[in-house]
C-alpha positions as CSV (number, residue, x, y, z in Angstrom):
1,X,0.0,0.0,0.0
2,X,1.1,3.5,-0.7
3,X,0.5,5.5,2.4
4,X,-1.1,9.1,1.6
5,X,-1.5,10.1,5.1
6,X,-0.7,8.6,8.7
7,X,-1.4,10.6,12.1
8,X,-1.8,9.5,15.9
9,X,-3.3,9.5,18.9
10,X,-2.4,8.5,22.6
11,X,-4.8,7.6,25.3
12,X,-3.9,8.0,28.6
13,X,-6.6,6.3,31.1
14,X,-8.4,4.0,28.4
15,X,-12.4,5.0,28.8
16,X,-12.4,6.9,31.6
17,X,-9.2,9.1,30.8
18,X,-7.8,11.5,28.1
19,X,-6.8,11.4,24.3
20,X,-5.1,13.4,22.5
21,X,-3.8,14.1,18.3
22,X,-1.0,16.3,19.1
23,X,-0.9,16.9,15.1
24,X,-4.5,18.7,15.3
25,X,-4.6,20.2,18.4
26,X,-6.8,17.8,19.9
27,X,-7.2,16.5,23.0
28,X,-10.8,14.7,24.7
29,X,-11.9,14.0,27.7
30,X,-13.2,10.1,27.9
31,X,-15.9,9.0,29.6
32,X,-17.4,5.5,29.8
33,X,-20.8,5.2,28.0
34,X,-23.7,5.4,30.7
35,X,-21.5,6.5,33.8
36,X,-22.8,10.0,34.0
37,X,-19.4,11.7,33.4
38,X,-18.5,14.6,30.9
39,X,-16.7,13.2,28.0
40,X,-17.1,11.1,24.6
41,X,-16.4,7.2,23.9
42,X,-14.9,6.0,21.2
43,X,-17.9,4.7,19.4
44,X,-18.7,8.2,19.2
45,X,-15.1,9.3,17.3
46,X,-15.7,5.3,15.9
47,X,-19.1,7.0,14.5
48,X,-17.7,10.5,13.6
49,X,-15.0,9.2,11.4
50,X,-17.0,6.4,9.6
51,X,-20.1,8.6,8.9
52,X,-17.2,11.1,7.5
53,X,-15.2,8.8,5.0
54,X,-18.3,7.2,4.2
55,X,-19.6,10.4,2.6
56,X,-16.5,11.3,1.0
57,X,-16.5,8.0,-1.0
58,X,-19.9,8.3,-1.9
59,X,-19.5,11.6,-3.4
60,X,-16.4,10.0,-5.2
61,X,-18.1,7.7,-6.5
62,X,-20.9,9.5,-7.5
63,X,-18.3,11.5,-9.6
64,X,-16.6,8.8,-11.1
65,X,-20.0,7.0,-11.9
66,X,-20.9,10.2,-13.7
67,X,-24.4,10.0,-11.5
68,X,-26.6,13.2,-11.2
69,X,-26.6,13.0,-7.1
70,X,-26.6,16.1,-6.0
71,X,-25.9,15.8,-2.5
72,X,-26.1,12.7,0.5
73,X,-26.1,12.3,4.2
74,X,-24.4,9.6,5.7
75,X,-25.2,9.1,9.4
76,X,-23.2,6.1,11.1
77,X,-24.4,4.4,14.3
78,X,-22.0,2.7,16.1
79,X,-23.0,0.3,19.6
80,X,-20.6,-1.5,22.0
81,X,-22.1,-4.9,23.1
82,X,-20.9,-8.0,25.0
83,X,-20.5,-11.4,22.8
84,X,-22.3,-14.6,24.1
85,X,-18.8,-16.2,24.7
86,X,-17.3,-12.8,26.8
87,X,-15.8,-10.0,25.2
88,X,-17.4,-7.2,23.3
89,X,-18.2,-6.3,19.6
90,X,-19.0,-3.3,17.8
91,X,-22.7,-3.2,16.2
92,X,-22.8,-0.7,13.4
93,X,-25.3,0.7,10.7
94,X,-24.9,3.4,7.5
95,X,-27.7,5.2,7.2
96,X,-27.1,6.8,3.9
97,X,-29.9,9.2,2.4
98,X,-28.9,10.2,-1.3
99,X,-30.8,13.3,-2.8
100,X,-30.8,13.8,-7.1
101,X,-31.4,10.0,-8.0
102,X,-34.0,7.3,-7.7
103,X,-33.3,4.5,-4.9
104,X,-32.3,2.2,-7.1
105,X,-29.3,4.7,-8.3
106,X,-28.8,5.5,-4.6
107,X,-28.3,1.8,-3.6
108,X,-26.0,1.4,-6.7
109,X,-23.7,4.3,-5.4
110,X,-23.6,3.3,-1.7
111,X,-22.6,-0.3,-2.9
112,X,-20.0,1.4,-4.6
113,X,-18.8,3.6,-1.9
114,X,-18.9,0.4,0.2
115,X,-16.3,-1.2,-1.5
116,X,-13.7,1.7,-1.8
117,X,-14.1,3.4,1.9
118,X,-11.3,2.1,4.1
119,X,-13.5,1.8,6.9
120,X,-15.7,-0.7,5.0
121,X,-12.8,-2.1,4.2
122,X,-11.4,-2.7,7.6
123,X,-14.6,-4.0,8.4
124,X,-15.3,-6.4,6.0
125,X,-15.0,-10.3,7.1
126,X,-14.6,-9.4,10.5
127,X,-18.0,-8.0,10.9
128,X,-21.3,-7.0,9.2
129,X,-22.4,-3.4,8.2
130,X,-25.8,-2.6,7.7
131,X,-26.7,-0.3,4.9
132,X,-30.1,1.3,4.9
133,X,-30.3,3.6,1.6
134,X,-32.8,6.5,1.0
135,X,-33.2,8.8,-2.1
136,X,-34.5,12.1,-1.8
């Protein structure tokens, strides 16, 4: 792979502490999910960054395909559970509403985008992602 772009983070405290991406200036308060405390979770940043590329490789697709979209809305939801056998999993849906093109364009486009975003990629075999597609 040719890298294009590489940054990092450091957490100090795992869920209930700090992390920080000295490169933007960043730094968060954690907070475990449910405990009442000010801060985010990663499923939140897990969310943020999904719903993000998601997007971007829609539009990207949307250009290459030469579609008439003229716009989309990707909204990722991300929840932490506990597997039968111990552990914990991620659970996470794409919620994707495409506006310019009939649904069956808009399910085309997503399908595309699914296959070149690297978090879809990352994703794939190890765990399913729901797609739920709407054209407006």
């Amino acid at each position: 792979m040719k890298l294009i772009y590489r940054t990092e983070a450091s957490a100090d405290g795992g869920r209930a502490g700090k992390v920080v991406n000295e490169e933007a200036g960043l730094s968060l308060d954690l907070a475990i999910p449910g405990s009442g405390a000010a801060g985010n979770n990663p499923e939140q940043l897990f969310a943020m960054g999904y719903a993000a590329c998601f997007d971007s490789a829609l539009k990207l697709c949307a250009k290459k395909e030469r579609s008439a979209m003229t716009g989309s809305r990707t909204t990722a939801a991300v929840g932490l559970g506990q597997l039968e056998g111990g552990g914990y999993g991620l659970d996470v849906e794409l919620r994707v509403a495409v506006k310019g093109v009939a649904h069956a364009e808009a399910e085309r486009l997503v399908a595309l985008a699914h296959e070149l975003c690297p978090y879809s990629a990352a994703l794939k075999g190890n765990m399913a992602v729901r797609l739920l597609v709407s054209a407006e």
